[in-house]
C-alpha positions in Angstrom: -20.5 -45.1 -15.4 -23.2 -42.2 -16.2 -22.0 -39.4 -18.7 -21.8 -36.7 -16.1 -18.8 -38.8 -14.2 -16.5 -38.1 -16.8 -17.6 -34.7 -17.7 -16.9 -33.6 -13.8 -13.3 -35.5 -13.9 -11.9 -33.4 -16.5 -10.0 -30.4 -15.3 -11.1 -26.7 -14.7 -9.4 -24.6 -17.3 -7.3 -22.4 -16.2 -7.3 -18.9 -15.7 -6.0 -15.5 -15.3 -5.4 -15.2 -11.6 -7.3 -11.6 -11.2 -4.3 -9.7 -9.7 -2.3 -10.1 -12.8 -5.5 -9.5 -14.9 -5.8 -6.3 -13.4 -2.4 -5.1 -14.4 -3.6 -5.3 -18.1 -7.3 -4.8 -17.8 -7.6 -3.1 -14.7 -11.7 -2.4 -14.6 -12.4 -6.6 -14.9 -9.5 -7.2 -13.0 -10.1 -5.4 -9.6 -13.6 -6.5 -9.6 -12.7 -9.8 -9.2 -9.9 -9.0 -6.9 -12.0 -7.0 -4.6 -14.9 -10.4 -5.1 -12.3 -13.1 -4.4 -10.5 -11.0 -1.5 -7.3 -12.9 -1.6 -4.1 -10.9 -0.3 -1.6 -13.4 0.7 -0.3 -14.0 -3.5 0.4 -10.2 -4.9 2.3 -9.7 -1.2 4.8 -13.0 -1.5 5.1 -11.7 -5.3 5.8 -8.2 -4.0 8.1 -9.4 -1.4 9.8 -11.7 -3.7 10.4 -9.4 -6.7 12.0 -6.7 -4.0 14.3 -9.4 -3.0 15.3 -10.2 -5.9 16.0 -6.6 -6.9 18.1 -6.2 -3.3 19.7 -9.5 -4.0 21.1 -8.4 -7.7 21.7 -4.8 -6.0 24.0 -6.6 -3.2 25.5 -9.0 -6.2 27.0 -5.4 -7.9 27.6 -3.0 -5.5 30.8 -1.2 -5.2 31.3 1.5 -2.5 35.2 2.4 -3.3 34.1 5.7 -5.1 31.7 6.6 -2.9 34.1 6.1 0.2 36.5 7.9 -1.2 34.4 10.7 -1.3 32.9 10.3 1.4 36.6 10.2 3.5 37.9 13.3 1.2 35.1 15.2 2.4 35.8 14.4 6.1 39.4 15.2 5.4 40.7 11.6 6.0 41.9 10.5 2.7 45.5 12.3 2.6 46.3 10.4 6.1 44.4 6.7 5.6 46.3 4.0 4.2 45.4 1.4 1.8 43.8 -1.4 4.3 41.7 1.6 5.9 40.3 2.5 2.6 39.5 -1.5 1.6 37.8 -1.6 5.5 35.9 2.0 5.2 35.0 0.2 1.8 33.7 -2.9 2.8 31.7 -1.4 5.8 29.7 0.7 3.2 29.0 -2.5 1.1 27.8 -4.2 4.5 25.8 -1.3 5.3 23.8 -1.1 1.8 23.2 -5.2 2.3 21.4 -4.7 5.5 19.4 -1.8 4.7 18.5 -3.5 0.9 17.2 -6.7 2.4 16.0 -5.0 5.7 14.0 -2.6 3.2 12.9 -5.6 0.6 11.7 -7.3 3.6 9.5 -4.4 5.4 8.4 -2.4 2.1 5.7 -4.7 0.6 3.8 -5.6 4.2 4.3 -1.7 5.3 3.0 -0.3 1.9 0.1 -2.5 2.3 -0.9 -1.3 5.3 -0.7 2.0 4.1 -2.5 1.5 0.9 -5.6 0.1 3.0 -5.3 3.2 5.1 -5.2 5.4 2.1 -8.3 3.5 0.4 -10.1 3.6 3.5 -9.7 7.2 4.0 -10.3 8.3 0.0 -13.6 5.8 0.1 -15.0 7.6 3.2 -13.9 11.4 1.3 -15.8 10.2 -2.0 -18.9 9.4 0.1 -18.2 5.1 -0.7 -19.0 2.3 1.4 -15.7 0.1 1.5 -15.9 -3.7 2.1 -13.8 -4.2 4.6 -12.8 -7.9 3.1 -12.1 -6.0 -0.6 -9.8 -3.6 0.8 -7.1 -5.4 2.1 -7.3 -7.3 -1.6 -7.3 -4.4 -3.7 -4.2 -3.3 -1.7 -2.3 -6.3 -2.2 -2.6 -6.0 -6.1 -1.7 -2.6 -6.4 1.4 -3.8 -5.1 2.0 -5.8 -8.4 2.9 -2.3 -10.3 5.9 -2.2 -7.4 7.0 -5.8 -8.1 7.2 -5.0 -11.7 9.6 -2.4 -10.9 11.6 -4.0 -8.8 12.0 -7.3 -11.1 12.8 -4.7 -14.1 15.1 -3.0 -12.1 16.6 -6.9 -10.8 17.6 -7.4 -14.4 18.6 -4.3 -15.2 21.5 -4.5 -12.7 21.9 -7.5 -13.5 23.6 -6.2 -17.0 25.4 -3.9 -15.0 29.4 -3.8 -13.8 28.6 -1.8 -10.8 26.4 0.3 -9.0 27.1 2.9 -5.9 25.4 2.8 -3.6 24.2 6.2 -3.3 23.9 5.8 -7.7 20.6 6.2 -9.0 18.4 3.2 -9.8 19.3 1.2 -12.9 15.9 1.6 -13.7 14.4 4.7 -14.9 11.6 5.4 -13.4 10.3 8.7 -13.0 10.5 11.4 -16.1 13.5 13.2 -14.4 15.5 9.5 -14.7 14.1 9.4 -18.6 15.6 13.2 -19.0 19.2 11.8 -17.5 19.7 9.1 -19.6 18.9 11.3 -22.9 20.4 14.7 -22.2 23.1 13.4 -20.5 23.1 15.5 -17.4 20.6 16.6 -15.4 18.8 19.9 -15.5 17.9 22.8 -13.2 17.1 21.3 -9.9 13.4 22.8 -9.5 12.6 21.4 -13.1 14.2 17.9 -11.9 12.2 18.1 -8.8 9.1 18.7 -10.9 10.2 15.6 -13.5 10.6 13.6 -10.4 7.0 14.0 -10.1 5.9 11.7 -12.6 6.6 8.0 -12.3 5.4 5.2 -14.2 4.7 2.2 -11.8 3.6 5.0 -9.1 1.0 6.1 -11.7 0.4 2.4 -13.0 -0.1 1.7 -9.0 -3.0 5.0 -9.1 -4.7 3.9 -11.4 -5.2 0.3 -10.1 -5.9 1.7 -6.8 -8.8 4.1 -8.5 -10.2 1.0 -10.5 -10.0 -0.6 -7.1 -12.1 1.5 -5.0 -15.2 1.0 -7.7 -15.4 -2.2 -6.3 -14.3 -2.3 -3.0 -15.7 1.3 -2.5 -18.4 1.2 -4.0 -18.0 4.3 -6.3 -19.0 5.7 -9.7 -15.8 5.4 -11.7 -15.5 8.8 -12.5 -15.7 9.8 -9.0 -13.4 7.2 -7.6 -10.5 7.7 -10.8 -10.6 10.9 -10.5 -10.4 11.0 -6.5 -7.4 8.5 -6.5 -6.0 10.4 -9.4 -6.0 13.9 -7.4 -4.5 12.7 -4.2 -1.6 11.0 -5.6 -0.7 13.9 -7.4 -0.6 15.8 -4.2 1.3 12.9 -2.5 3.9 12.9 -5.3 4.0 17.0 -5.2 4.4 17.1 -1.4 6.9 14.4 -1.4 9.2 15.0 -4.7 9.0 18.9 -4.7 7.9 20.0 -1.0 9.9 18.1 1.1 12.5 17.2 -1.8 12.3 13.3 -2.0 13.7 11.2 -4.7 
């Protein structure tokens, strides 16, 4: 047996795969994302982690508050027994269960397409030249920022009794959710609306998109991070204090 035999039988050593690498280092990371142009791993992970998050969300819900509210605003509560309550309950908890998995299910593949849109659209307004196999790759790992969130947010009801369903996250998220959680209440509703603005994994997700697009777009990197930067402020603005979103 020749010396190079056993030098090609040992095994490769492993490494980072370059989606996760790009959560921590996101400037080496995206280039070899948007070089090895695979899509088909961040997206299970994405879908995964978001069913995981509407699995532990279906594991704690409880709609009887919300119900009750909801039939005391309608004016139903003085005349509905018991059972009707317990039924009225029940078809809110059925309710949340298909639009939590429906949601898990059609977020991650519908947010990719929109995230290649988006790319596609802010390479061609930054004067880039996308790569039409890169893309589609970047995409998929900015969806890892998501899955973050939504396995956080798994465990995080996890340690919960219960949630409503109309609650907010058990996961704070966005700097209105931080100024809940240590004020105790929440503030004037044009400075929540403007808190709302910020959110961490939405940012996180920004920034991997912008780190993206000097590969995939072929950008300087000030040009491209600052570009990505821009336009999701002006996403999250039109969304979280225009038309009001949460």
């Amino acid at each position: 047996m020749s010396e190079a035999q056993p030098a090609e039988a040992q095994p490769q050593k492993w490494r980072v795969p370059p989606a996760a690498l790009a959560l921590v280092a996101p400037d080496r990371g995206m280039e070899r994302v948007a070089r090895t142009g695979r899509v088909r791993g961040p997206l299970l992970v994405a879908l995964a982690c978001a069913l995981l998050s509407a699995g532990a969300g279906v594991l704690r819900v409880d709609a009887k508050d919300a119900t009750l509210r909801a039939m005391e605003k309608r004016g139903e509560l003085q005349s509905s027994s018991d059972r009707q309550v317990e039924d009225n309950t029940k078809s809110a908890e059925r309710v949340y269960l298909v639009k939590r998995v429906a949601g898990a299910l059609v977020q991650p593949p519908l947010q990719l397409g929109l995230l290649c849109v988006a790319m596609f659209g802010l390479s061609w307004f930054l004067r880039g030249r996308p790569t039409g196999r890169a893309v589609p790759a970047v995409a998929a790992a900015a969806l890892l920022p998501g899955a973050a969130a939504d396995l956080l947010e798994a465990f995080a009801t996890f340690q919960s009794a219960a949630i409503a369903p109309d609650g907010r996250p058990a996961l704070p998220r966005t700097a209105a959710d931080f100024w809940v959680q240590l004020a105790g209440h929440p503030a004037a509703t044009p400075v929540m609306k403007l808190l709302s603005v910020f959110d961490i994994f939405s940012f996180w997700t920004a920034l991997l998109i912008g780190f993206g697009l000097v590969a995939a777009g072929h950008l300087p990197q000030r040009r491209a991070l600052a570009g990505t930067l821009i336009a999701w402020l002006c996403l999250r603005l039109l969304t979280q204090v225009a038309a009001g979103g949460h």
